[in-house]
C-alpha positions in Angstrom: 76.2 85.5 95.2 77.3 85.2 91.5 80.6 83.8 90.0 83.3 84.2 92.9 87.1 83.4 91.6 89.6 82.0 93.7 92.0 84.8 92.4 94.9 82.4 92.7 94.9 80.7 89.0 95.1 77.3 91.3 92.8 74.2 89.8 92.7 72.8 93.3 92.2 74.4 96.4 93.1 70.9 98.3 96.4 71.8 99.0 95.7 75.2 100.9 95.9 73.3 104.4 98.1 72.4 107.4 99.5 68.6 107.3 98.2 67.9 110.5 94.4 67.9 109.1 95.4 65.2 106.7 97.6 63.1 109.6 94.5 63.3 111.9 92.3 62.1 109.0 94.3 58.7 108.9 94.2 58.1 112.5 90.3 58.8 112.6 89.7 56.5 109.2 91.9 53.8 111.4 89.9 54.4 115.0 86.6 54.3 113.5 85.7 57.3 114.9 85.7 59.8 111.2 82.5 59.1 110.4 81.0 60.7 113.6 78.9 63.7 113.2 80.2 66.6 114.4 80.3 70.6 114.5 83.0 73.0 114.3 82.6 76.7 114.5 84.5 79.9 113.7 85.2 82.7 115.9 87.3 85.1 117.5 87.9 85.2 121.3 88.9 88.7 121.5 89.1 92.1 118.6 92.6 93.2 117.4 94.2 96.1 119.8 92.1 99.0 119.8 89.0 97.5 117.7 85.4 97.7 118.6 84.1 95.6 116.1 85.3 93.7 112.8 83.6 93.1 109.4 83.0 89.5 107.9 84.8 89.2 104.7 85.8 86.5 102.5 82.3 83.9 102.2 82.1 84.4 98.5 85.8 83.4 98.7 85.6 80.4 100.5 82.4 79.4 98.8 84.2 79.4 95.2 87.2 77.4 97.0 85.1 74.9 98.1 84.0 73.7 95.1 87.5 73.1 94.2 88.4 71.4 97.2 89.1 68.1 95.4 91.9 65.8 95.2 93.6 65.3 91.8 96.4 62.9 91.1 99.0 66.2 91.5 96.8 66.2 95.4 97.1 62.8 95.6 100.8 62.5 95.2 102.2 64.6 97.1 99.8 63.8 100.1 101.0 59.9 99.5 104.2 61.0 101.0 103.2 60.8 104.5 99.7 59.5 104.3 98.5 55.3 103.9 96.9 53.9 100.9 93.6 54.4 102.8 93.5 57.7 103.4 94.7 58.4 99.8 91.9 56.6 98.4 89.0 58.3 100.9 90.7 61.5 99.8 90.4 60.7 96.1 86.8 60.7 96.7 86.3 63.4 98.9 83.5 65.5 98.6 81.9 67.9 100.8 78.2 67.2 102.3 77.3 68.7 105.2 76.0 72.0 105.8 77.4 75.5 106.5 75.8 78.2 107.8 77.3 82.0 109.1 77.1 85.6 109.3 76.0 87.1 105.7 79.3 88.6 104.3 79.4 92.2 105.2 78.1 91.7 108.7 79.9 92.8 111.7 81.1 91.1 114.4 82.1 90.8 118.1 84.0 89.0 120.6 82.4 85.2 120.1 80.3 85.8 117.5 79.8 82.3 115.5 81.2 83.4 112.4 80.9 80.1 110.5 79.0 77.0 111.5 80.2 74.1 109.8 78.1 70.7 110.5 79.0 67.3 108.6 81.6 63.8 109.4 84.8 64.6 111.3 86.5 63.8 108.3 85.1 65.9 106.2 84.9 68.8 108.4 88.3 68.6 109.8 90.4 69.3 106.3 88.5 72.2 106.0 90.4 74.1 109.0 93.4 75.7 107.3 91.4 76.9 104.1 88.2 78.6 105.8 90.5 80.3 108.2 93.1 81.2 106.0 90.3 83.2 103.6 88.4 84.3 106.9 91.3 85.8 108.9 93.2 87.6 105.6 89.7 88.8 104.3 88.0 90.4 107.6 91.4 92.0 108.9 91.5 94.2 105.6 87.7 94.7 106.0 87.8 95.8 109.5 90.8 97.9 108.8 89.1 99.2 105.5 86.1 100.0 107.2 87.8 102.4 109.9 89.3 104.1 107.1 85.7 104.4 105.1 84.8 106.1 108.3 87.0 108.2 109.0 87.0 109.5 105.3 83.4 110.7 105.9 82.1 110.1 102.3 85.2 111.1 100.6 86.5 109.0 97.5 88.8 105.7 98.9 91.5 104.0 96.1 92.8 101.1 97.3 96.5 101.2 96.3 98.8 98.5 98.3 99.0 95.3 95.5 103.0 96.1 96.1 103.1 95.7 99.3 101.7 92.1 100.2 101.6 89.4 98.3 100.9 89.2 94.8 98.1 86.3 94.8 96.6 88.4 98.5 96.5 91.7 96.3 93.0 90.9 94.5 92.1 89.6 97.7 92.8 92.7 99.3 91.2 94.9 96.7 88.4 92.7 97.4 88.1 93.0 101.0 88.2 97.1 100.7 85.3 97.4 98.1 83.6 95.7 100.3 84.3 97.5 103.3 83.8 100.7 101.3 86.5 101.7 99.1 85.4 103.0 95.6 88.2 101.7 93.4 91.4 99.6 93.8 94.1 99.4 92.1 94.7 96.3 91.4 93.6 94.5 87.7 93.7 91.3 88.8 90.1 92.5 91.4 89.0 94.0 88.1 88.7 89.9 86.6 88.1 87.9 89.3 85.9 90.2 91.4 84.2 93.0 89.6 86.3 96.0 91.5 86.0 99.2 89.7 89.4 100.4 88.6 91.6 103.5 89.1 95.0 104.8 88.1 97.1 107.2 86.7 101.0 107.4 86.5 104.1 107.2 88.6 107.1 109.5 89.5 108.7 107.7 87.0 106.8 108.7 84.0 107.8 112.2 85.0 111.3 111.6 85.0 111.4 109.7 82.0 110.7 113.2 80.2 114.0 114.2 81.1 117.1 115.0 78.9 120.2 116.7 79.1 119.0 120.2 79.5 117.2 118.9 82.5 113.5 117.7 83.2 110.5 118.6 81.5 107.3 118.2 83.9 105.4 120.2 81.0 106.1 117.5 78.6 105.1 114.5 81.1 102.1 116.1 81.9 101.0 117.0 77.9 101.4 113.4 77.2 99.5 112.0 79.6 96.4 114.4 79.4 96.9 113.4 75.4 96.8 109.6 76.3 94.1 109.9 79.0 92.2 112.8 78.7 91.9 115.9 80.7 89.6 114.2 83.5 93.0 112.5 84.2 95.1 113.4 87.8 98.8 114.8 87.4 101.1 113.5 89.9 102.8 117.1 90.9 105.0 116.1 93.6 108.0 114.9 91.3 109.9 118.6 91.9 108.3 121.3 93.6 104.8 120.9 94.1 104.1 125.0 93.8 105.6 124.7 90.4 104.1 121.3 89.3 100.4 122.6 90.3 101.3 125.8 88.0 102.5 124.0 85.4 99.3 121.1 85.8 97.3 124.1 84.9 99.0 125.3 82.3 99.1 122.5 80.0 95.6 121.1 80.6 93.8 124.1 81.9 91.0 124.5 85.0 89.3 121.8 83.7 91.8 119.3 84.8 90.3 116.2 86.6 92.6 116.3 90.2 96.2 116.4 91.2 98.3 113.8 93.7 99.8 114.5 96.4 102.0 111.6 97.6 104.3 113.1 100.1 105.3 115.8 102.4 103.1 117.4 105.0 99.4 116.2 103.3 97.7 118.6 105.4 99.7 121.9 105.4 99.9 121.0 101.2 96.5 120.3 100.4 95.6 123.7 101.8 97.9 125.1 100.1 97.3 123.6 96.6 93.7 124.2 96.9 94.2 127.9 97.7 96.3 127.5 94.1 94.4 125.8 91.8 91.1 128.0 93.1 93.3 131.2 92.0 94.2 129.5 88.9 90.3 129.0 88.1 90.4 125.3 88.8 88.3 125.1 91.6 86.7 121.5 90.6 90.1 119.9 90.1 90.1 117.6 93.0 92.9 116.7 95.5 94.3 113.0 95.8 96.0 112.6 98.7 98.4 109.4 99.0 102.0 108.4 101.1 101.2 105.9 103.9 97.9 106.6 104.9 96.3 104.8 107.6 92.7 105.3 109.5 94.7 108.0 112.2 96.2 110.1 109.2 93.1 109.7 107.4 91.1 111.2 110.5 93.2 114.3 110.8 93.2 115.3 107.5 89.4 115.4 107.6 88.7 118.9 108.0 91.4 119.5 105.4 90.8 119.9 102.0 91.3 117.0 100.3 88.9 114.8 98.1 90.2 111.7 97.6 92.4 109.4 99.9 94.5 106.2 98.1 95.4 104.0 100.8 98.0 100.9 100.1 100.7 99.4 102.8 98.6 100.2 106.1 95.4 98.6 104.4 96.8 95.0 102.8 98.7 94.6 106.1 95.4 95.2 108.5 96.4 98.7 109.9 98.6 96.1 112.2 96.2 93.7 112.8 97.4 91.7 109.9 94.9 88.8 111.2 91.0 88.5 112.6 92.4 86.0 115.0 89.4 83.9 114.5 89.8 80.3 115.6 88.4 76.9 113.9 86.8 74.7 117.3 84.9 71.8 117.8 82.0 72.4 120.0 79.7 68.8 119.7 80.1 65.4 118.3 76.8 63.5 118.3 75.0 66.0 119.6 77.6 66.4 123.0 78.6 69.4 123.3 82.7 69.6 123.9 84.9 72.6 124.6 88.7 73.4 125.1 89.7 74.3 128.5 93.3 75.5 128.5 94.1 79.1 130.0 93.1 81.5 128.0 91.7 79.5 125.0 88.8 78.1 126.3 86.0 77.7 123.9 82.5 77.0 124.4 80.4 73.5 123.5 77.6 73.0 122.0 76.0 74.2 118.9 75.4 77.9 118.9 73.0 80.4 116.8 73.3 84.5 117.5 71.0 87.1 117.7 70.8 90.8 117.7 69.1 93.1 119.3 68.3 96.4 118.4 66.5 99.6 118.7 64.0 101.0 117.0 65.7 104.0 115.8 68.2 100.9 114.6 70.8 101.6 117.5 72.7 98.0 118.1 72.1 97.2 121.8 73.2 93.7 122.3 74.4 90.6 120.7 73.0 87.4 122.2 74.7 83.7 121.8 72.1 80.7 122.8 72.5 77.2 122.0 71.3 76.0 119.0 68.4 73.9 120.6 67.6 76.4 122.9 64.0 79.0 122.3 65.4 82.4 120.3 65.1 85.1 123.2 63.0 87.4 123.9 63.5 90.8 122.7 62.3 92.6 125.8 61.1 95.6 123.7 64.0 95.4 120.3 63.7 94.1 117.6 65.9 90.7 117.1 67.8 89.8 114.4 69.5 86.2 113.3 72.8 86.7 112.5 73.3 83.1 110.7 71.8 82.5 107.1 72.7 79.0 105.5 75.8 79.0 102.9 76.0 75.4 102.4 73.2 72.8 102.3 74.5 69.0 102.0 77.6 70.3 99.9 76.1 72.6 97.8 76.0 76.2 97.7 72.4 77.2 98.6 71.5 79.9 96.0 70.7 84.0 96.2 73.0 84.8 98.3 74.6 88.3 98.8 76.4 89.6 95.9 79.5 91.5 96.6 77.6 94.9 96.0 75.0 93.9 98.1 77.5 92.9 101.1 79.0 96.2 100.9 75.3 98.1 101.5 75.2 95.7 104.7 78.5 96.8 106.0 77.8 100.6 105.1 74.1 99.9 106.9 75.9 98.2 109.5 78.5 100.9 110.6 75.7 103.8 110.5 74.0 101.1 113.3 77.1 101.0 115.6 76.5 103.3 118.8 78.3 106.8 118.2 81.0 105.7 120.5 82.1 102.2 118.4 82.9 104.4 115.4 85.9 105.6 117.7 89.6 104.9 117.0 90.6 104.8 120.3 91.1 101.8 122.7 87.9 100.7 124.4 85.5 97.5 124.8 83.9 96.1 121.7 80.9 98.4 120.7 78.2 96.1 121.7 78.4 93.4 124.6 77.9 89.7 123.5 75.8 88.0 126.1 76.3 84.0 126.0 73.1 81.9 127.0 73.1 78.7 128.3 
């Protein structure tokens, strides 16, 4: 998978949990029971509102944040506030050995789907609750989100653009999440270090307006400087004044060669025809048209047919297109090989160790996705061809090696979405776009 960062400049990832994990280590460690072997999975009961599928995202995350998942004095101290001296002292030495295994990154995903199998002690499974979730449920709701945008952009050039609106150590995150989902480029320099994003960005309204004086503003002057600065592949910002006149004047001082022009308000449809009718009478029929302004899959969608060639997408992506979460849950299913399961209304969960399957046909259609019990014979595929779902992550605390890298994940989610029946590319309501079928 190659170096993955943690993209939040922390040297321990200990902290990144709930209380209660810790609390429910001591009384374990005092009962005797801590030790006992058991497995917790990962999934989602149900899609966001209107979602036939999501996207896996964030394992190379939570991979890198497991190794850091130790317990330094600054650890130690503050959880010695609430916890015994024994608990402090197992934590001092805590390290990871059991096994992990789950969906590659990049892999879709349905109703029940087991995400993420983790297998190892109670104790040392249980602290992991907050921190896979917290990486799982951030990471696939802006993949899933992205991923209906990458769609609905039907091949056309995707800038991520929304580090200002979430939060500053979820932007590279974020960035990460799209590019893998699709995007092209983020904006976002932070994605650039830790992740290997490619980059992209111009200037703001504010740069035009700081070319201003007392016998008014001079667009001209704005523009000249930053075609001097950045070259003439660069993208002019024409929407400061009047867009007629700043597409004129885009032209005029760096000629039909320019690289593109931004749109970032107004009615994106009615103007992109409208500037493209312009720049092609001004000889500058390669410039390209970026469209930007709060953008979500919807608006995205109906500007299709329209003549715009690149999309940069910011508030409705870092927030999930409102499904700010994957609502996957973290669930013990056995414990010594018993299977166990939650029964309260309307968060039931399954026991028992589970493995997935996929079946699909040969024209590589998905038809099905079947959940059996771990111990149970893989089943038959009645004329598909079957797929496992589950690769190992984690093998007695280690990383295994070659898996996925990021650009590698994002050719499974683009090989992925062009396997989805024709109707689970829709963006309106309807059931998940493949049934999960549960085995017992």
């Amino acid at each position: 998978m190659g170096a993955v960062k943690i993209a939040d400049g922390l040297d321990s990832t200990a902290l990144l949990t709930d209380q209660y994990e810790l609390t429910m280590l001591a009384a374990a460690l005092a009962d005797g029971s801590a030790h006992r072997r058991c497995t917790f999975e990962v999934f989602a009961r149900r899609l966001p509102h209107g979602r036939r599928y999501g996207v896996v995202a964030g394992t190379g995350r939570l991979l890198a944040a497991l190794r850091e998942f130790r317990f330094g004095e600054p650890e130690l101290e503050i959880a010695a506030r609430f916890l015994d001296a024994r608990t402090v002292e197992w934590l001092r030495d805590y390290r990871f050995t059991g096994d992990i295994d789950g969906y590659r990154e990049g892999e879709l995903y349905f109703p029940g789907s087991p995400i993420v199998t983790v297998r190892g002690s109670f104790a040392e499974a249980v602290v992991l609750e907050t921190l896979i979730l917290s990486i799982y449920n951030h990471d696939s709701a802006i993949a899933s989100a992205a991923a209906r945008m990458v769609s609905a952009a039907g091949g056309r050039r995707m800038i991520e653009m929304g580090s200002r609106r979430t939060h500053e150590l979820a932007a590279p995150a974020s960035a990460r999440a799209a590019y893998l989902a699709g995007f092209d480029a983020t904006s976002n320099l932070e994605a650039a270090r830790s992740f290997g994003v490619p980059t992209a960005g111009t200037s703001a309204h504010a740069f035009t307006l700081l070319h201003s004086g007392a016998d008014g503003q001079h667009e001209a002057e704005a523009f000249r400087s930053q075609v001097a600065a950045l070259g003439i592949g660069t993208t002019l910002l024409v929407d400061t004044f009047d867009i007629t006149r700043g597409v004129a004047t885009a032209i005029e001082v760096a000629g039909p060669e320019l690289g593109g022009v931004r749109i970032d308000s107004g009615d994106l449809g009615v103007l992109a025809r409208q500037v493209r009718d312009q720049l092609d009478a001004l000889g500058a029929t390669e410039t390209r048209i970026v469209v930007s302004g709060d953008l979500d899959e919807y608006a995205i969608a109906s500007l299709r047919a329209e003549p715009v060639d690149v999309y940069g997408v910011g508030t409705s992506l870092v927030t999930g297109s409102g499904a700010p979460t994957a609502g996957m849950v973290y669930k013990l299913v056995e414990v010594e090989g018993i299977p166990v399961a939650k029964r309260s209304s309307h968060k039931e969960s399954r026991g028992g160790t589970k493995k997935a399957v996929r079946l699909v046909r040969r024209t590589g259609t998905l038809v099905e996705e079947i959940v059996y019990p771990a111990d149970a014979q893989r089943p038959e595929p009645n004329g598909h061809e079957v797929r496992d779902l589950q690769t190992p992550l984690v093998r007695a605390g280690s990383v295994v090696d070659g898996l996925p890298t990021l650009q590698e994940s994002r050719e499974l989610v683009a090989r992925g979405l062009v396997s989805l029946p024709w109707e689970g590319l829709k963006l309106s309501d309807g059931d998940p776009a493949i049934p999960t079928t549960f085995v017992r």
